[in-house]
N, CA, C and O of each residue as an XYZ file, in Angstrom:
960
protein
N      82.489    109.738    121.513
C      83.628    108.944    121.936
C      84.259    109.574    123.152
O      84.922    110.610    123.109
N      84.116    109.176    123.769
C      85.493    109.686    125.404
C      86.552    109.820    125.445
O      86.973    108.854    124.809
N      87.409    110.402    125.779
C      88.581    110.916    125.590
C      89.524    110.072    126.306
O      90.744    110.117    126.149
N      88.760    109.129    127.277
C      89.932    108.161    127.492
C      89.814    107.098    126.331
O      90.857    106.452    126.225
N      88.985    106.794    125.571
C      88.714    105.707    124.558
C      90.260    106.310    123.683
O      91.299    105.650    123.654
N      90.114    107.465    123.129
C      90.795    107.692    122.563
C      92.623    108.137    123.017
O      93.562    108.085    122.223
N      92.697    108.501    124.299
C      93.966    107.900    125.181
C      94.371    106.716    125.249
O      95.541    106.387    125.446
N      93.945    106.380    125.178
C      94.237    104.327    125.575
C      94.886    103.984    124.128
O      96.011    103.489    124.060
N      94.087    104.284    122.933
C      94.968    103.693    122.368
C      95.860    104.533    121.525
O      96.401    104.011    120.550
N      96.085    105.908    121.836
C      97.270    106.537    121.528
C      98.557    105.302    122.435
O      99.418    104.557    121.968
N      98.194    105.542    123.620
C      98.973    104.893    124.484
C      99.855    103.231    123.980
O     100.922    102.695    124.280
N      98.833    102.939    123.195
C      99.021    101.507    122.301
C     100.233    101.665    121.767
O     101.123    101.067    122.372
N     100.550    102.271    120.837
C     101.523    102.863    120.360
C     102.872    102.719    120.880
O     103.858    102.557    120.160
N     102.893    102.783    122.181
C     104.197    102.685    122.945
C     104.211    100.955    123.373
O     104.877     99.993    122.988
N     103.200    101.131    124.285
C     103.718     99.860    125.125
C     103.343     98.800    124.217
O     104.213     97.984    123.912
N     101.915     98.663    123.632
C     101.936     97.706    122.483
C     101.934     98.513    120.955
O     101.173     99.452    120.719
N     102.501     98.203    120.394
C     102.921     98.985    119.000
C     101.806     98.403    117.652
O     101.466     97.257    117.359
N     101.536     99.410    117.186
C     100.422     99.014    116.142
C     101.757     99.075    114.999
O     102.703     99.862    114.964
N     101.460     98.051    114.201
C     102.294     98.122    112.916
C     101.389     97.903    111.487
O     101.654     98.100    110.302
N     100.292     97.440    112.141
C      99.079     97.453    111.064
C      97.771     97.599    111.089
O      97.165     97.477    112.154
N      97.257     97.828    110.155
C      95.462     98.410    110.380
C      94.680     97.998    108.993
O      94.840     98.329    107.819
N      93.826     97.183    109.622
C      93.139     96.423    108.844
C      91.688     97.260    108.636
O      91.306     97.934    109.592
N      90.938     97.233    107.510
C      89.630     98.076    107.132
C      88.911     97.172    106.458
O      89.205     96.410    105.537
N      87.703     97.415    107.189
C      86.158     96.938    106.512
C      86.303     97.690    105.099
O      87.123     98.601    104.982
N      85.245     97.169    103.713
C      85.104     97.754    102.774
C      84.137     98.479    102.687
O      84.224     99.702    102.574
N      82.856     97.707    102.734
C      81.088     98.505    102.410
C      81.037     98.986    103.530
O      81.660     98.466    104.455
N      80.266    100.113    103.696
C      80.036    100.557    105.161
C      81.248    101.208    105.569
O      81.194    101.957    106.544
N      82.072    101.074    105.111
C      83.344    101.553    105.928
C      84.453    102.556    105.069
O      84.598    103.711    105.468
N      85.236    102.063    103.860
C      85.840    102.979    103.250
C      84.871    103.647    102.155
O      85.267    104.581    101.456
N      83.700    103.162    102.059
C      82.972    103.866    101.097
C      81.735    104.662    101.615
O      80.771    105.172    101.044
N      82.039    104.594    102.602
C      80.691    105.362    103.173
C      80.822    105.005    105.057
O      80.855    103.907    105.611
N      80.885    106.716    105.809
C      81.075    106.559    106.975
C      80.438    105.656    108.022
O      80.016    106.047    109.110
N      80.421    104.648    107.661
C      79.459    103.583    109.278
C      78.503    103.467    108.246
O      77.959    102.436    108.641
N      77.940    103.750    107.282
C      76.397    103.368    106.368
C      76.541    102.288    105.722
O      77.247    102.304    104.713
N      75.904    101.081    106.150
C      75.832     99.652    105.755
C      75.297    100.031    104.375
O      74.491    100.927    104.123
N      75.975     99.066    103.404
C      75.534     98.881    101.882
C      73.478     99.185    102.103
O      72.818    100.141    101.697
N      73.070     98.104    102.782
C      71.603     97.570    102.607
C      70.518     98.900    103.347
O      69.311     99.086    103.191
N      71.545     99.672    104.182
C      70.791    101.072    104.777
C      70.857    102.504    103.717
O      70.072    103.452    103.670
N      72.123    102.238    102.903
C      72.324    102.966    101.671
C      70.767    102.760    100.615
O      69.769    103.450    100.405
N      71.176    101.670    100.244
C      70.035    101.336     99.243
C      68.739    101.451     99.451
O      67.956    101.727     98.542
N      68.291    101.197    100.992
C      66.859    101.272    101.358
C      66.656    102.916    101.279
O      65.731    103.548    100.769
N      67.967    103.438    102.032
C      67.355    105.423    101.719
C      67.396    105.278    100.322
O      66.201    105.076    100.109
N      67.943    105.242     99.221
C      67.784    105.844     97.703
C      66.361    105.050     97.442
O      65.392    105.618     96.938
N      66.356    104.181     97.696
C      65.364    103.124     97.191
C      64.039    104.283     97.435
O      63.606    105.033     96.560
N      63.547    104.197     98.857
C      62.380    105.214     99.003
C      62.644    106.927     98.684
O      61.741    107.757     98.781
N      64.060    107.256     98.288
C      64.133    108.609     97.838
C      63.577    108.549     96.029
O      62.944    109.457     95.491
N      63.888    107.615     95.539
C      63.515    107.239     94.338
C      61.945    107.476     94.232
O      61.292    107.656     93.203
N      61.424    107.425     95.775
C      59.650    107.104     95.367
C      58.943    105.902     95.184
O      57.792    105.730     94.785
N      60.058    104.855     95.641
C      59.434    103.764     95.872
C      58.654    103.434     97.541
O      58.978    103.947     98.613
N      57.752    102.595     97.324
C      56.518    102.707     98.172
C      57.174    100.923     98.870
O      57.074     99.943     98.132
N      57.715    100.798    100.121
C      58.248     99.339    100.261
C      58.242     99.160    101.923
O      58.412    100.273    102.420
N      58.117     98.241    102.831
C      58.272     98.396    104.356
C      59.183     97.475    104.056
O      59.385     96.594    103.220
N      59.999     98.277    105.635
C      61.432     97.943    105.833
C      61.813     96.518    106.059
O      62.946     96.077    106.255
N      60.449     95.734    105.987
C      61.121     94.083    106.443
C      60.827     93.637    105.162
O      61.460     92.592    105.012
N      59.844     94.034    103.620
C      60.144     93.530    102.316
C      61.297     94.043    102.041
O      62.009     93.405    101.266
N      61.706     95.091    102.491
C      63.022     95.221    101.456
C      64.946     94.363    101.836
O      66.015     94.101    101.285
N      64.227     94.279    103.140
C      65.221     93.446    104.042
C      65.799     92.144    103.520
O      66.943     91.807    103.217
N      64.683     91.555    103.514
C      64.343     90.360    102.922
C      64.635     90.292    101.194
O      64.960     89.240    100.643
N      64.485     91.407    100.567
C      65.041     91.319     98.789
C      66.290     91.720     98.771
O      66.911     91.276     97.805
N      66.885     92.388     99.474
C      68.218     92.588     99.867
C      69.167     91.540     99.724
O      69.942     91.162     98.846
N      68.777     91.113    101.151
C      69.591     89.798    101.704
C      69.776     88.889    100.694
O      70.865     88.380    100.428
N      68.423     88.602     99.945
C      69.024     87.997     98.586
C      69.176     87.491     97.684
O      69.086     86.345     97.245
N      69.574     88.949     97.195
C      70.205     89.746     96.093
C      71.241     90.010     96.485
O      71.933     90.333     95.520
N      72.051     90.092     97.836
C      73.278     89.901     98.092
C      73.988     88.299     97.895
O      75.088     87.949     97.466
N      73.104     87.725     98.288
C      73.550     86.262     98.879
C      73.607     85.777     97.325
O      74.660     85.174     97.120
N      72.801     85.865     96.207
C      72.830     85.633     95.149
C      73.757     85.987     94.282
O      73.780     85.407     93.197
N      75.087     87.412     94.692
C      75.894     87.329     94.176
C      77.131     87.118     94.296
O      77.962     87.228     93.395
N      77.373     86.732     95.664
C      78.305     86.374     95.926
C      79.273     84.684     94.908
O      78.725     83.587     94.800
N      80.028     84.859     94.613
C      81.028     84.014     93.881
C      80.309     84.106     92.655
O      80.345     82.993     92.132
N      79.620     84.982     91.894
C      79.088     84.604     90.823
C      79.264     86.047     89.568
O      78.881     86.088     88.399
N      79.987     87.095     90.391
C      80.902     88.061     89.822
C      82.238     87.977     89.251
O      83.083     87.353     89.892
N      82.561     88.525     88.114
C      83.787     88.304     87.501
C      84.585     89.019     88.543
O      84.164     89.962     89.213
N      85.790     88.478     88.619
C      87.113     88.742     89.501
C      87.223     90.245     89.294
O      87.387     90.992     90.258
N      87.109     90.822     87.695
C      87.479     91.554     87.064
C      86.714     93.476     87.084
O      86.943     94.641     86.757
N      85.656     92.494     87.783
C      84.262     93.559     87.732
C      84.419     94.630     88.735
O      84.318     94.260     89.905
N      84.692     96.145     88.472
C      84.610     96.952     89.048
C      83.380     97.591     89.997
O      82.349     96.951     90.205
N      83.547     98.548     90.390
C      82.035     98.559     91.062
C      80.843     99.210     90.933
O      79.978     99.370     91.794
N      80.863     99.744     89.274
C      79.641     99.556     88.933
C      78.667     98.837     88.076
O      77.496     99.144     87.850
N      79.123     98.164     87.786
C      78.394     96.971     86.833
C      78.067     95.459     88.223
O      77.405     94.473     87.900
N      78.688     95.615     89.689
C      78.754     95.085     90.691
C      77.431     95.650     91.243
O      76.505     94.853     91.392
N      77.204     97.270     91.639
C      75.680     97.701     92.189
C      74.791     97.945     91.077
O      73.677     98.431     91.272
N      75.206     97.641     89.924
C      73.973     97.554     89.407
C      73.446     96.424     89.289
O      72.247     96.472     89.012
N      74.137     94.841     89.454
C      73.589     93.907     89.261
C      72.674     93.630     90.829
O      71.626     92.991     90.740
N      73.097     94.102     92.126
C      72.797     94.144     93.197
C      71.292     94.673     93.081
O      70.304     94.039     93.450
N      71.291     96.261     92.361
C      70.210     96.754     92.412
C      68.704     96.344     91.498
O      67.518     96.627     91.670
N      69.404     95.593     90.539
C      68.439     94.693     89.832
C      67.668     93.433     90.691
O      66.476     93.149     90.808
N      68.951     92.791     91.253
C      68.393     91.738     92.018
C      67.188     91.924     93.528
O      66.513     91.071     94.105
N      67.355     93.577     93.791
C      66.827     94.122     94.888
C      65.336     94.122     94.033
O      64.399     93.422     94.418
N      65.267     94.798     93.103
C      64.373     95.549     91.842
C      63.368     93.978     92.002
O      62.283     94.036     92.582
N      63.693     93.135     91.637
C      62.981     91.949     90.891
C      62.782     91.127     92.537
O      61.667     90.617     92.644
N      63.570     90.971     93.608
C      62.693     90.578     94.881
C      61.609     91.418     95.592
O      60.807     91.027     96.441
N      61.728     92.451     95.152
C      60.616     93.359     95.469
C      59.217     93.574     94.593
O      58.207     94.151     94.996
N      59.439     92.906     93.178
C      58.569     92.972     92.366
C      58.127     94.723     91.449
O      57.160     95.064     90.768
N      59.699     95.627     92.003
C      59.207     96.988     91.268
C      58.881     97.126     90.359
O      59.516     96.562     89.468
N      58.036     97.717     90.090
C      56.978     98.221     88.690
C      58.279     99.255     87.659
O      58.901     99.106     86.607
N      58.192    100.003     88.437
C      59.503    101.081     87.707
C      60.803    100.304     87.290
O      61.565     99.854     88.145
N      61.065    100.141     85.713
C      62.020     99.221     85.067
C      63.287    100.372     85.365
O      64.470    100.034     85.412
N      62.955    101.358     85.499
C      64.153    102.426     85.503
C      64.536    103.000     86.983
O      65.253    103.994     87.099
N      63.982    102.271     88.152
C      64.424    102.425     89.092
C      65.640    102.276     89.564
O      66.380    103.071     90.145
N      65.815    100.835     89.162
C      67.117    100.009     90.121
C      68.128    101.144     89.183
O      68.974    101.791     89.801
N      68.004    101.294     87.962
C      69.780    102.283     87.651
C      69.954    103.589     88.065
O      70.954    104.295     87.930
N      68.760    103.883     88.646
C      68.731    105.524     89.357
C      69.592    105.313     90.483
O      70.543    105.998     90.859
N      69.134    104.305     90.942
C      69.741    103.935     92.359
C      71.311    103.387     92.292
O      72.291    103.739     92.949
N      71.220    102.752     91.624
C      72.858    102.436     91.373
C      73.542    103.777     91.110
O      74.650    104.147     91.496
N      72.755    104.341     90.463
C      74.034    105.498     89.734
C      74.563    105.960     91.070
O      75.688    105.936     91.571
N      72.831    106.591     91.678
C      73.389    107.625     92.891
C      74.376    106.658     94.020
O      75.225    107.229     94.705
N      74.231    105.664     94.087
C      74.866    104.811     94.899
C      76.410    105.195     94.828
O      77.243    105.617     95.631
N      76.385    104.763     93.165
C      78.030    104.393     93.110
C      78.720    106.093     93.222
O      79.847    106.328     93.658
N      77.689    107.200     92.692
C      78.689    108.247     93.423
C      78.589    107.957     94.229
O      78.880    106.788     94.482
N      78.050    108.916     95.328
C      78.597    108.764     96.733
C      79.582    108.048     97.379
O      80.434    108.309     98.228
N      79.113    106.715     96.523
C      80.728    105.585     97.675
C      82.008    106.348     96.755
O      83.049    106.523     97.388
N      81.992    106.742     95.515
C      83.114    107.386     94.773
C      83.729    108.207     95.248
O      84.954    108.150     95.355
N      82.611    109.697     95.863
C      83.099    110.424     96.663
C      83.702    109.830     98.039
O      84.911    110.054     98.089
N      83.242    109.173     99.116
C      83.921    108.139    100.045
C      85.404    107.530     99.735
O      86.262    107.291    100.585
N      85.503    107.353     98.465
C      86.510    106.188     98.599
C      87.504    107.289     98.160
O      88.635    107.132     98.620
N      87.314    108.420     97.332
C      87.969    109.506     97.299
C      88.998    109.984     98.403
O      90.223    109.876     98.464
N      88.040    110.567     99.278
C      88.192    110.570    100.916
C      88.834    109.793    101.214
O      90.006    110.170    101.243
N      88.623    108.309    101.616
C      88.998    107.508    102.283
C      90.878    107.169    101.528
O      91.898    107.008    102.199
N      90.788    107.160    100.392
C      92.009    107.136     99.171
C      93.349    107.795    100.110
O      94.428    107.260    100.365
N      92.841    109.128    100.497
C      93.519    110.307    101.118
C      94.237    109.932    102.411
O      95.386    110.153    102.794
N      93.091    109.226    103.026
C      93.409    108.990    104.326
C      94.576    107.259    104.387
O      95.570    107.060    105.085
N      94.027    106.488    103.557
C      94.791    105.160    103.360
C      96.601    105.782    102.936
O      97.679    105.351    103.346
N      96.342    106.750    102.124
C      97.781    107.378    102.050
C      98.793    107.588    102.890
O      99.969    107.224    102.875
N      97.974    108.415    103.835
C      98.620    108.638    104.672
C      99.294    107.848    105.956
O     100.310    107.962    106.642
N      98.055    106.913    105.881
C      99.024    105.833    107.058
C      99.289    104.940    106.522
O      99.512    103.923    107.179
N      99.383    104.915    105.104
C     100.477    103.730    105.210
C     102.032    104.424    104.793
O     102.962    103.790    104.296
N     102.034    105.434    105.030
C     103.341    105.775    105.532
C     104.201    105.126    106.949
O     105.364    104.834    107.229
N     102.952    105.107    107.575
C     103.455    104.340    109.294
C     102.764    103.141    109.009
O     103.621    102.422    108.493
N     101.929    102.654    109.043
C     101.261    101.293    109.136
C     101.352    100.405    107.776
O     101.466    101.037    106.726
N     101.308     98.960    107.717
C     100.656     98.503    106.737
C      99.225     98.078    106.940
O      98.677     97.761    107.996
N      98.586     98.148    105.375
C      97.469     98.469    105.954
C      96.887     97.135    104.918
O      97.669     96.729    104.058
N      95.602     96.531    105.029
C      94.638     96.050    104.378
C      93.114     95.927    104.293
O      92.392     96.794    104.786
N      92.588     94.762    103.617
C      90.705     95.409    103.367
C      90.741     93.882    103.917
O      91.560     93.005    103.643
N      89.925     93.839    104.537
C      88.883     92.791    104.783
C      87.212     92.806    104.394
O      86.568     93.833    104.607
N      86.598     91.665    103.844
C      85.276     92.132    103.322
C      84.515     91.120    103.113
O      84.958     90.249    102.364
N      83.267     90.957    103.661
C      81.924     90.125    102.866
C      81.739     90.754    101.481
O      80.782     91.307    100.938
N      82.621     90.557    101.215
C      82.308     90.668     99.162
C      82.003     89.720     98.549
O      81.657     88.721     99.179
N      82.026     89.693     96.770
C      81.410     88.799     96.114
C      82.120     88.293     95.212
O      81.653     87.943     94.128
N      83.623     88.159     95.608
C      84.627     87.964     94.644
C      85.351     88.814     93.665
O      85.856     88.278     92.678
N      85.452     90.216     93.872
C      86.099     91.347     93.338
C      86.415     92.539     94.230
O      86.274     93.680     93.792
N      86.827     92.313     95.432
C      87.083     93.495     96.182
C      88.541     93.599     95.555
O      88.754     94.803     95.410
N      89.729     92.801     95.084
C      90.726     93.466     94.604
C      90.532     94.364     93.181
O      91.301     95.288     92.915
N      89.628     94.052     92.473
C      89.205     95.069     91.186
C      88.511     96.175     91.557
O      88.517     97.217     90.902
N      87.786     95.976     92.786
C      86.525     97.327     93.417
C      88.237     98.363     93.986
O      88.404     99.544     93.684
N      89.021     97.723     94.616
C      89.807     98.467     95.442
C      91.193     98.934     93.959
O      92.153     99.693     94.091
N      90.947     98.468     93.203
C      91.913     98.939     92.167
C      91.524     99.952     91.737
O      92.163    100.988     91.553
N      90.185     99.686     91.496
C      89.592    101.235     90.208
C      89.651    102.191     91.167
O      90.120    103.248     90.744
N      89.279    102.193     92.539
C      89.197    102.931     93.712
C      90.886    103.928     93.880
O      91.144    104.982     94.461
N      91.586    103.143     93.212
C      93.217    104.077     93.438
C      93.454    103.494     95.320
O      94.209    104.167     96.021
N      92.802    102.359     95.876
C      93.474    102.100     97.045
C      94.393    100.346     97.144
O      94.377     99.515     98.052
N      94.872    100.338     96.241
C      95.571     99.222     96.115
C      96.630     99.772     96.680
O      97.009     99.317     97.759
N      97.352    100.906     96.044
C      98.152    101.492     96.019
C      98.700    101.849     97.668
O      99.540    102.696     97.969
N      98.306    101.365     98.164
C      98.190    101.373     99.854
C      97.879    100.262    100.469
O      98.195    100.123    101.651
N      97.280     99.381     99.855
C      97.297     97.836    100.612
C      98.447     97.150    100.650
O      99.409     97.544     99.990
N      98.510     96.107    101.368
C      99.023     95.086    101.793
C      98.607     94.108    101.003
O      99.235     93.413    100.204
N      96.962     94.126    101.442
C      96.124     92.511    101.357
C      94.735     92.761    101.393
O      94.171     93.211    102.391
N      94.100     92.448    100.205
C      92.832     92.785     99.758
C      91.848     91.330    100.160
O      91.587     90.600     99.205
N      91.361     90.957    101.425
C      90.871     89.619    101.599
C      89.499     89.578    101.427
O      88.888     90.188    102.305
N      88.751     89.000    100.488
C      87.358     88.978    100.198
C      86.998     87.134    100.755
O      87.635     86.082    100.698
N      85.772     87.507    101.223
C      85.239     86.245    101.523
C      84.719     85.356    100.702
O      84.349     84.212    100.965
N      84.698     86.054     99.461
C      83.859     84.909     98.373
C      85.222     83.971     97.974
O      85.159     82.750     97.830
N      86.589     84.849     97.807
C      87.600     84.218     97.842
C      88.245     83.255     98.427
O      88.544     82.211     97.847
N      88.552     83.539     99.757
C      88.919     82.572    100.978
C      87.559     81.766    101.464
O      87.861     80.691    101.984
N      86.440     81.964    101.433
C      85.299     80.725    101.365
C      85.222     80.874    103.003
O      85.294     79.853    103.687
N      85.097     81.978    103.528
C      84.898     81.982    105.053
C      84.563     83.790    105.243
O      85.213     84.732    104.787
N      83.458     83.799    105.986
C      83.200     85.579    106.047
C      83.111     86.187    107.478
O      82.316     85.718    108.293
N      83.635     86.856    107.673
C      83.468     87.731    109.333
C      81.773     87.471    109.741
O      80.807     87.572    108.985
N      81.788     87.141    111.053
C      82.843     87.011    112.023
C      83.802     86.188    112.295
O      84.584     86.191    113.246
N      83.651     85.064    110.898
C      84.838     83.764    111.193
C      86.281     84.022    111.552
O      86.891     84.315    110.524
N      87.034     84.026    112.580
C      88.073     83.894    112.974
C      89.620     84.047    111.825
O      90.626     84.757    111.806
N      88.908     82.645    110.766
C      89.666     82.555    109.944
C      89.742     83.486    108.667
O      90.534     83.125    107.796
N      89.054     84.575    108.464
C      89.481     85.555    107.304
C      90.279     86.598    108.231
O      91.223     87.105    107.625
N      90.168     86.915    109.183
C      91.080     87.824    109.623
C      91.828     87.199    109.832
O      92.621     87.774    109.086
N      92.638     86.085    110.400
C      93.603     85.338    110.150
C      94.308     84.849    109.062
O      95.475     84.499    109.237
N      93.532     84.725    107.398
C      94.034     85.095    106.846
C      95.269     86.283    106.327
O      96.472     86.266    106.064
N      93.940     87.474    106.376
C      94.305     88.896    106.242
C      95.785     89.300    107.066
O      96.667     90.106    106.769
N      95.649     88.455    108.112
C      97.469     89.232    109.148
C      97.955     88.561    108.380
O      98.796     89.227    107.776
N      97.887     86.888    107.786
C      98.909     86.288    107.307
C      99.620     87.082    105.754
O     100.757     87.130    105.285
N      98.507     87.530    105.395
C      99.402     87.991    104.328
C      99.703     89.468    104.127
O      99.875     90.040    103.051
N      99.744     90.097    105.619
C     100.156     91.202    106.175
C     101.403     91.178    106.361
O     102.153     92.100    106.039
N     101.838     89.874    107.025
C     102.370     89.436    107.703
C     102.745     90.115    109.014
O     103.880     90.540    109.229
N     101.597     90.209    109.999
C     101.301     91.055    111.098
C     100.493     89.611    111.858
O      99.879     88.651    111.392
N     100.958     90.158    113.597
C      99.875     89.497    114.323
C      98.963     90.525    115.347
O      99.270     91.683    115.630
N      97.877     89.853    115.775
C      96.982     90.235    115.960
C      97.093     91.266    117.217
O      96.158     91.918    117.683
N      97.948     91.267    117.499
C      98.077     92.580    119.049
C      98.596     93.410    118.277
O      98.261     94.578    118.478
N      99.636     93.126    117.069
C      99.980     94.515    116.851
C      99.356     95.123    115.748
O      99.808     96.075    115.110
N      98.118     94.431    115.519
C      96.884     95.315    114.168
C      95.437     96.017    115.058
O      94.970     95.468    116.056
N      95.040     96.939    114.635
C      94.045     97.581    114.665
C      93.194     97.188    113.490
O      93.590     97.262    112.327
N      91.723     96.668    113.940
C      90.744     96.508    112.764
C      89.952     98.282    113.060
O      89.797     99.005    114.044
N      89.653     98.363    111.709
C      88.394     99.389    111.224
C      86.877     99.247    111.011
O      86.632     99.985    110.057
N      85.779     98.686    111.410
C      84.636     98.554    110.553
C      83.318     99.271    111.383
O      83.247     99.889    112.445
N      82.641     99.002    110.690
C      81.169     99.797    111.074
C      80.020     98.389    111.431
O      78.794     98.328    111.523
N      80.749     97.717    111.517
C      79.204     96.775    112.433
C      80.045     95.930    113.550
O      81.157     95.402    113.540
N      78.995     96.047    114.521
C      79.242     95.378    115.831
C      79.497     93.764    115.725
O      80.405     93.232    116.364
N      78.805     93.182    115.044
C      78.355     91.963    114.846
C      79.868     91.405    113.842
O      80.574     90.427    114.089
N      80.019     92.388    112.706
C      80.960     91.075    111.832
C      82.244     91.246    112.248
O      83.052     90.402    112.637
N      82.402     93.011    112.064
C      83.424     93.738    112.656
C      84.470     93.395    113.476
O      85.504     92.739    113.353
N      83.678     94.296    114.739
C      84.153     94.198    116.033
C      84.340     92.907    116.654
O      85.381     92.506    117.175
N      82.978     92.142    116.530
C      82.798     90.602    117.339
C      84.334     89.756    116.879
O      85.255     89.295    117.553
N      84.005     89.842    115.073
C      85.253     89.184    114.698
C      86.540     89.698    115.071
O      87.417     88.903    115.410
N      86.695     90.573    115.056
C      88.239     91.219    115.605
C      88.785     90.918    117.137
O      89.939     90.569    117.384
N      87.795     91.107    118.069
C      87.840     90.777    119.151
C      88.613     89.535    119.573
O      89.495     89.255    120.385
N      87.534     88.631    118.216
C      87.915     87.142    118.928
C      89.370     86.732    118.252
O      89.792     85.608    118.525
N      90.059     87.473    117.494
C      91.449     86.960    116.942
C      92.029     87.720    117.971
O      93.251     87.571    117.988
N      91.466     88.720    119.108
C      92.872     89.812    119.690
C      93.371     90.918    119.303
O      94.270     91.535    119.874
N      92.567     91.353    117.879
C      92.876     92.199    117.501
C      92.399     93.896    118.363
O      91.187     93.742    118.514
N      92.620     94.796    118.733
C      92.381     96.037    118.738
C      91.548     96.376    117.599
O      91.905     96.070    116.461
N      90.135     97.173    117.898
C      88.810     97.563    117.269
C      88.495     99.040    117.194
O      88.474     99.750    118.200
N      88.221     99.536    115.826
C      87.669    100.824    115.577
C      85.967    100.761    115.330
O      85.715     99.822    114.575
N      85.002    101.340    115.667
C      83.981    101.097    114.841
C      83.614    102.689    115.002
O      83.655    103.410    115.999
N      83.146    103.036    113.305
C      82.937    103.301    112.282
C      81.594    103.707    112.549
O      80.955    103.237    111.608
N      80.544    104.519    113.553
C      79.530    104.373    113.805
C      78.638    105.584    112.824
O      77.514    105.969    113.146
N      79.108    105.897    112.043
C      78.106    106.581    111.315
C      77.396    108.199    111.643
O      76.355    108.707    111.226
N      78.426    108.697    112.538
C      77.762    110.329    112.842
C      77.403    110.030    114.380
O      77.534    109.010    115.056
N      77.052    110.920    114.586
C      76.725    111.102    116.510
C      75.535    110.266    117.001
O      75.386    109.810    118.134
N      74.577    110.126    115.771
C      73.239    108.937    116.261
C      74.340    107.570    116.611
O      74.716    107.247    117.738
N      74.601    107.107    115.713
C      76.053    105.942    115.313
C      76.713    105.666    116.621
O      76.398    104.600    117.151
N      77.479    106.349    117.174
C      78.467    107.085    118.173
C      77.744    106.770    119.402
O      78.319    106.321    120.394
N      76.656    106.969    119.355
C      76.151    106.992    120.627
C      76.030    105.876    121.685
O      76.202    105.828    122.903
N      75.510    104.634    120.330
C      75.513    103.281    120.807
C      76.805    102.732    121.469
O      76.732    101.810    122.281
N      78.138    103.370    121.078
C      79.226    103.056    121.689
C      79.529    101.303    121.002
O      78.725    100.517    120.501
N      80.810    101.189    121.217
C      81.510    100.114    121.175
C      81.050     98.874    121.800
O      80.314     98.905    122.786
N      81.625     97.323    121.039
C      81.413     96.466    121.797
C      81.968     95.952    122.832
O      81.805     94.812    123.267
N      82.847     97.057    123.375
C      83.775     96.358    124.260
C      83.940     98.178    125.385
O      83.892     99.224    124.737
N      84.096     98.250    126.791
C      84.563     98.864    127.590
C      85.717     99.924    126.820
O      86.629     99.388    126.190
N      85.669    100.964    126.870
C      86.362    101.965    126.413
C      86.944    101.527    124.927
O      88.145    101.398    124.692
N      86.083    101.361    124.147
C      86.139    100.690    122.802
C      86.113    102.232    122.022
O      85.239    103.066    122.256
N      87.094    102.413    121.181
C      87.354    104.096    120.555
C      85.940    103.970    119.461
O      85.427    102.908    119.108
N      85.569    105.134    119.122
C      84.186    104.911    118.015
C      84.130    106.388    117.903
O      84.059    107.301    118.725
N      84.204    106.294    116.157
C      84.128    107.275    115.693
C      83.384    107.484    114.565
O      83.006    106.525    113.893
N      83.046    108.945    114.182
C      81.898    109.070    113.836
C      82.176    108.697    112.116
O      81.328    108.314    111.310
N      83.346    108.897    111.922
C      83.544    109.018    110.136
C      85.067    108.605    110.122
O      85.673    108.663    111.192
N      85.535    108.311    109.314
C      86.905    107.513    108.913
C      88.398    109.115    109.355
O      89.586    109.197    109.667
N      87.096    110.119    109.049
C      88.500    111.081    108.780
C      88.852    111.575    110.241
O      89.736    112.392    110.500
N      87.955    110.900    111.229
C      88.595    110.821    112.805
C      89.232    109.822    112.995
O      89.483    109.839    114.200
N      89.680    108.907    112.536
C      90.460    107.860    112.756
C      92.246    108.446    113.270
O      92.876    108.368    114.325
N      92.519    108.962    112.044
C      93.655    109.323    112.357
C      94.056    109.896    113.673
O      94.560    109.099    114.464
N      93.955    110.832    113.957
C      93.762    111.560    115.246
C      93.772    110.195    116.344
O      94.002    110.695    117.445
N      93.675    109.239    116.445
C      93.528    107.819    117.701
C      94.911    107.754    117.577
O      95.469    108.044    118.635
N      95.832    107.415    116.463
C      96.821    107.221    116.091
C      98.125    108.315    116.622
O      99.278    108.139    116.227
């Protein structure tokens, strides 16, 4: 990241004032810049499964798409990746019946440890900011973000299976300020993909973080001219 990326929008602060900061969920508070489907493909072949990267792409996609609106409201997030990892398990045709829960398990630590982390950091700014989640979820990001201990710091938990519209659509982040009750110059979005993220944030006006996943991540830079990008959530603060 460049050090004017990260001047500019200290500078925000004054002349345009951030009063809120909006965050991606997968990929983002649970894991630094690592997309859900790049998670699963590393455990998947750490497991010892034998798969090329465009079958598993393809059982992914869905086994995502398949659960969306079809999760209880209620469902925390592991009985959520394990149904994911089943549905991955059975488009792929795995032989190993005891795969997909290896993978879930290790899954759901790690994002545990993440959201741990991330818990810490949501604390802290919403001392100054209000803050919320935006998310391609499947109809339980307010139960995923409860058990998580980060409610306790939201604003506004906006899932797309909910509002029936998903980033990059205009209209879930327009949601999300509304029940911030923030507009879009004076929020900062958070996420780790160029495409749902950033693109979407852009086009409401919002100010963009991305979440690039470590110095490989980082490198690709932002979608936009002195666009701040950082490697892990716990550099965020420090922009601020």
């Amino acid at each position: 990241m460049s050090s004017s990326a990260t001047h500019d929008l200290q500078l925000t602060t004054h002349e345009f004032p951030v009063y809120a900061v909006l965050f991606d969920f997968g990929g983002t508070l649970d894991s630094d810049g690592v997309p859900w489907k790049e998670r699963f493909f590393r455990l998947w072949i750490d497991e010892g499964a034998h798969v090329t990267r465009e079958h598993f792409d393809r059982a992914f996609y869905a086994a995502d798409d398949a659960l969306v609106g079809s999760v209880p409201a209620e469902f925390p997030l592991d009985p959520t990746v394990s149904r994911l990892a089943r549905g991955i398990a059975e488009g792929l045709g795995t032989a190993d019946a005891f795969l997909p829960g290896r993978v879930a398990e290790r899954f759901c630590e790690e994002s545990r440890r993440s959201l741990s982390s991330s818990g810490a950091i949501l604390e802290r700014l919403s001392r100054r900011f209000r803050l919320g989640v935006v998310s391609n979820f499947y109809g339980n990001l307010a139960a995923v973000c409860r058990e998580a201990g980060l409610d306790r710091f939201l604003s506004a938990a906006v899932d797309s299976a909910a509002v029936g519209c998903c980033k990059p659509d205009a209209a879930i982040f327009r949601a999300a300020l509304d029940r911030l009750g923030a507009d879009a110059a004076g929020t900062v979005f958070v996420g780790d993909s160029l495409e749902r993220d950033m693109a979407g944030a852009r086009g409401v006006g919002m100010r963009h973080v991305l979440v690039a996943g470590g110095s490989a991540g980082r490198a690709r830079g932002g979608c936009c001219p002195q666009d701040p990008v950082v490697g892990s959530l716990a550099e965020l603060e420090s922009l601020f």
